[in-house]
KESETOR-559616 format. One record per residue (C-alpha): residue number from 1; residue in three letters; x, y, z. Coordinates in nm, 3 decimals. Layout:
// residues N
<rec num="NUM" residu="ala" east="X" north="Y" up="Z"/>
...
This chain:
// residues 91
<rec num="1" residu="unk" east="12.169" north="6.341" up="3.430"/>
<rec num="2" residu="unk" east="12.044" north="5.945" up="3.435"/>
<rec num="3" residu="unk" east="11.754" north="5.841" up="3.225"/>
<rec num="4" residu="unk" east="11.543" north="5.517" up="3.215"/>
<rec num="5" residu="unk" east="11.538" north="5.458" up="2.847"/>
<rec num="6" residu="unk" east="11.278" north="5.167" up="2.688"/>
<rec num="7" residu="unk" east="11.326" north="5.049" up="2.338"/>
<rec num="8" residu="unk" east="11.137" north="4.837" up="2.128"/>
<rec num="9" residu="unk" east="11.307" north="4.663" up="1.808"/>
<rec num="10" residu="unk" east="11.047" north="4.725" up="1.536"/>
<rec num="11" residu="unk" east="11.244" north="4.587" up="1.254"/>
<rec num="12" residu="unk" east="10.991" north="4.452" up="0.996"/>
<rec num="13" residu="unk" east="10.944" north="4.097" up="0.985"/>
<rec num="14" residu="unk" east="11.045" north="4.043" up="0.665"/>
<rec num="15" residu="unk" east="11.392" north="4.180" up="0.687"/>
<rec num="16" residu="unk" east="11.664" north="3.954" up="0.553"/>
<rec num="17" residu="unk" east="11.842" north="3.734" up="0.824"/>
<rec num="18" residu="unk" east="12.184" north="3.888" up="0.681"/>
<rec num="19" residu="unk" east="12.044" north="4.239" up="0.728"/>
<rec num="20" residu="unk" east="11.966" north="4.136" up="1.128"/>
<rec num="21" residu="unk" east="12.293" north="3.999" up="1.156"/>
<rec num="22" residu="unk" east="12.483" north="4.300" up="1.031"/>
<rec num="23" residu="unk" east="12.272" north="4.526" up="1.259"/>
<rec num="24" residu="unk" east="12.276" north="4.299" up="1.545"/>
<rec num="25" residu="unk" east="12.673" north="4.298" up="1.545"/>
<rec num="26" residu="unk" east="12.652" north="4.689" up="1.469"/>
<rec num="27" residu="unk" east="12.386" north="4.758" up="1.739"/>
<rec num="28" residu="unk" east="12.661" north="4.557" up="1.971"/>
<rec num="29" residu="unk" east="12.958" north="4.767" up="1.901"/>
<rec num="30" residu="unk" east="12.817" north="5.091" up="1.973"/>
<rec num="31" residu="unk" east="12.661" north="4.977" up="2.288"/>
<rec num="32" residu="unk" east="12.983" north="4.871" up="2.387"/>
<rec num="33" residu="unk" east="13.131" north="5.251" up="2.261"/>
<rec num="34" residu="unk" east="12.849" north="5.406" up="2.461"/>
<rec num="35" residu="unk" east="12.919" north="5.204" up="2.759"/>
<rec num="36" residu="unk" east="13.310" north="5.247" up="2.732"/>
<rec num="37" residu="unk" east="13.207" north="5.647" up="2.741"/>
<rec num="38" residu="unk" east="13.045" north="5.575" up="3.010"/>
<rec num="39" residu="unk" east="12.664" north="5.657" up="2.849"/>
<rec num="40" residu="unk" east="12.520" north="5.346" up="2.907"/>
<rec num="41" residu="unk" east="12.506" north="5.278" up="3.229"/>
<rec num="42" residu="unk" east="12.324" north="4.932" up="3.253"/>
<rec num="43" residu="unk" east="12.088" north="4.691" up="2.987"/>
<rec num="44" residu="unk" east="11.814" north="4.466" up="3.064"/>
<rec num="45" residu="unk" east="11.654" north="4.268" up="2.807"/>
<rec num="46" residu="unk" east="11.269" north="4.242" up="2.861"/>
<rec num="47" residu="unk" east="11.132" north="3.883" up="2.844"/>
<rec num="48" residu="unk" east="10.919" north="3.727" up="2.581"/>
<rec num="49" residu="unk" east="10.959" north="4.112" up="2.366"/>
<rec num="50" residu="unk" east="11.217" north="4.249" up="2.155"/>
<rec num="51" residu="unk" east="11.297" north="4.488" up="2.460"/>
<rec num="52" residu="unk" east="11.541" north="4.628" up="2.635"/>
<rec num="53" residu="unk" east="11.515" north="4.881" up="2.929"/>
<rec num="54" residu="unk" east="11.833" north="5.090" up="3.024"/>
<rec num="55" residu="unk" east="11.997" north="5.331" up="3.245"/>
<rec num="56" residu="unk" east="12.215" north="5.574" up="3.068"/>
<rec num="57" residu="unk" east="12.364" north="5.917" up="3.143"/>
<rec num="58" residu="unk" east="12.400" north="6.248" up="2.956"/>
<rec num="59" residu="unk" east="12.476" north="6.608" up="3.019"/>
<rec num="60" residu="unk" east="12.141" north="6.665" up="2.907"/>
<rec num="61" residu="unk" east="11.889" north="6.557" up="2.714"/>
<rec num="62" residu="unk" east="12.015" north="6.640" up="2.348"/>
<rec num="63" residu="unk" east="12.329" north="6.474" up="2.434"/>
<rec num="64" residu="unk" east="12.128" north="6.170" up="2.556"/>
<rec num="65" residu="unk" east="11.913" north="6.199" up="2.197"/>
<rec num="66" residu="unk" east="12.249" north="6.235" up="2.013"/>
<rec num="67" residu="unk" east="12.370" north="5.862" up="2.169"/>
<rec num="68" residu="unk" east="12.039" north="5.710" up="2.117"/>
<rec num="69" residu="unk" east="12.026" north="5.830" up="1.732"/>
<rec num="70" residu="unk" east="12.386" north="5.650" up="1.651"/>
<rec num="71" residu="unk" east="12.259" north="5.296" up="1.793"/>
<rec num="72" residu="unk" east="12.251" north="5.157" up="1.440"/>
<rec num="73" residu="unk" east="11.922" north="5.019" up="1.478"/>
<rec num="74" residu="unk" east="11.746" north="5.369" up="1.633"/>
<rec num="75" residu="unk" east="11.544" north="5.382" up="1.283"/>
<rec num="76" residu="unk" east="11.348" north="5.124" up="1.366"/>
<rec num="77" residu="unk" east="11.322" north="5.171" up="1.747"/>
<rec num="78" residu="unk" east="11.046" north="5.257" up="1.970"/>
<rec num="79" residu="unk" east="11.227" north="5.476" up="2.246"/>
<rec num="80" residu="unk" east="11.093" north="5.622" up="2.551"/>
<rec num="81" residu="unk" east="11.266" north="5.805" up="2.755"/>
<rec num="82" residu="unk" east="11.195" north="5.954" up="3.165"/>
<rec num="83" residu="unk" east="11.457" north="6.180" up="3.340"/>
<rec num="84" residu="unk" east="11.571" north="6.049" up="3.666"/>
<rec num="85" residu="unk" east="11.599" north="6.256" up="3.967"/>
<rec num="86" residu="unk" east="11.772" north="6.110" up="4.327"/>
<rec num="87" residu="unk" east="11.576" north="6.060" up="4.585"/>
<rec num="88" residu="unk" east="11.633" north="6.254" up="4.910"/>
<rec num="89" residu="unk" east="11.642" north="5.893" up="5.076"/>
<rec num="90" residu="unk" east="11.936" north="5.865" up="4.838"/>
<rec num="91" residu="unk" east="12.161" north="6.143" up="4.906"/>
């Protein structure tokens, strides 16, 4: 299954700049897991917020919660998530 996913980095403001950095590098490397697995599919950043908007896929949606909750940063994330079906233009 695909799924739009929005996230919102809610990290509070006065978080130490070494703490950012550490998750920063963190959040990186498992992106790049998830994407080697396949998961994440593709990233967008959304301009002028601390945003991103991306297309992953999961068996399902537990296994899709189960990716999102090991992003190092998923504590202090505001996630939406909408299950995409194909089109019948698309098939």
């Amino acid at each position: 299954m695909e799924f739009l996913v929005r996230t919102e980095n809610l990290l509070p403001p006065d978080t130490p700049d070494e703490t950012r950095e550490q998750l920063r590098k963190a959040e990186r490397a498992r992106a790049t897991q998830l994407r080697e697995a396949g998961v994440l599919k593709r990233l967008w950043r959304v301009p002028g917020r601390n945003a991103t908007i991306g297309l992953y896929e999961a068996q399902d949606p537990a296994a899709l919660h189960d990716a999102l909750v090991s992003l190092p940063m998923w504590k202090w994330m505001d996630i939406s998530v909408e299950a995409l079906a194909t089109h019948p233009q698309e098939q």
